[in-house]
N, C-alpha and C positions, 0 to 999 in steps of 0.2 A: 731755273725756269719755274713761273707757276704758271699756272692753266685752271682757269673758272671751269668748271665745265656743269653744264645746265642739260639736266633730263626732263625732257617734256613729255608727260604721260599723254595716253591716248584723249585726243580731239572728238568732240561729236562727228565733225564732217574732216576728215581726213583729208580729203582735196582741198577742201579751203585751208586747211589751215599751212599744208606745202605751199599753196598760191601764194597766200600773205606772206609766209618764212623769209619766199625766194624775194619777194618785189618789194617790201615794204621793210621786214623787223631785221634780215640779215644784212641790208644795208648801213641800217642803222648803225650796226652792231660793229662792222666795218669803218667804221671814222673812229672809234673809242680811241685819242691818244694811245701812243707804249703798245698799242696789239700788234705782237711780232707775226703771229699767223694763226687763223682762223678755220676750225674743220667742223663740219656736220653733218652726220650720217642718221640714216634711221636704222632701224633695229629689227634683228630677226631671232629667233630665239633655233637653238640646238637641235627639240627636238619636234618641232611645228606647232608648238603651242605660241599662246601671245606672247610676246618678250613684254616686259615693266614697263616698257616706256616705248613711245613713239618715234624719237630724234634724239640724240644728244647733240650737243655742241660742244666743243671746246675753244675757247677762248686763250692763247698764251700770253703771256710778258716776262721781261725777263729776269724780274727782280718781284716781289712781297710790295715794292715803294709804288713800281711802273703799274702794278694793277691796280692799286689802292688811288690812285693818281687820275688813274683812266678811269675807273669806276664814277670816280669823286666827279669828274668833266662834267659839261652839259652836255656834250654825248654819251658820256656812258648814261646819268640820268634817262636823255632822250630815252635810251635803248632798253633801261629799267623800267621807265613808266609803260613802255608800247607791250609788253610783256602779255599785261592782263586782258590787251586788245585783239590776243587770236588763241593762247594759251587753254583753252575752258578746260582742258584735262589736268591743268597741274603744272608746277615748275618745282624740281627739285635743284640745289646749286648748293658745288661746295667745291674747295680751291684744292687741288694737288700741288704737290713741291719735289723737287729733285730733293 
């Protein structure tokens, strides 16, 4: 299994930027060829301070080929390009592996 997983640092407007996640970029994100399954949570930190980031995502597939695959699609692009269209706080992204 790998899994993209993308940290969104904090949003000027926080609300907007769940509004667009949920209706707009997480859809998108959802067509990617090879995505065996999709999770997105936001982020609390331990001890009440801000946690580093806003949301993560994770993205899996289930091979190095099937992500590199989905990525490469016009959806994954799609979903690449929409990125910079609600992200203003940042996108961190790096692949784990079994």
């Amino acid at each position: 299994m790998h899994v993209l997983t993308v940290c969104y640092g904090h949003p000027a407007d926080p609300a907007a930027f769940d509004s667009y996640y949920a209706s707009t970029h997480r859809p998108l994100a959802e067509k990617i060829p090879g995505l065996a399954s999709f999770t997105a949570r936001h982020c609390d930190s331990l001890d009440g301070s801000q946690p580093p980031y806003h949301l993560i995502a994770e993205l899996a597939f289930a091979s190095r080929e099937a992500l590199d695959a989905g990525l490469a699609s016009p959806e994954g692009y799609a979903a690449a390009a929409d990125v910079a269209n609600f992200a203003d706080g940042g996108a961190t992204m790096f692949v784990a592996r079994d």
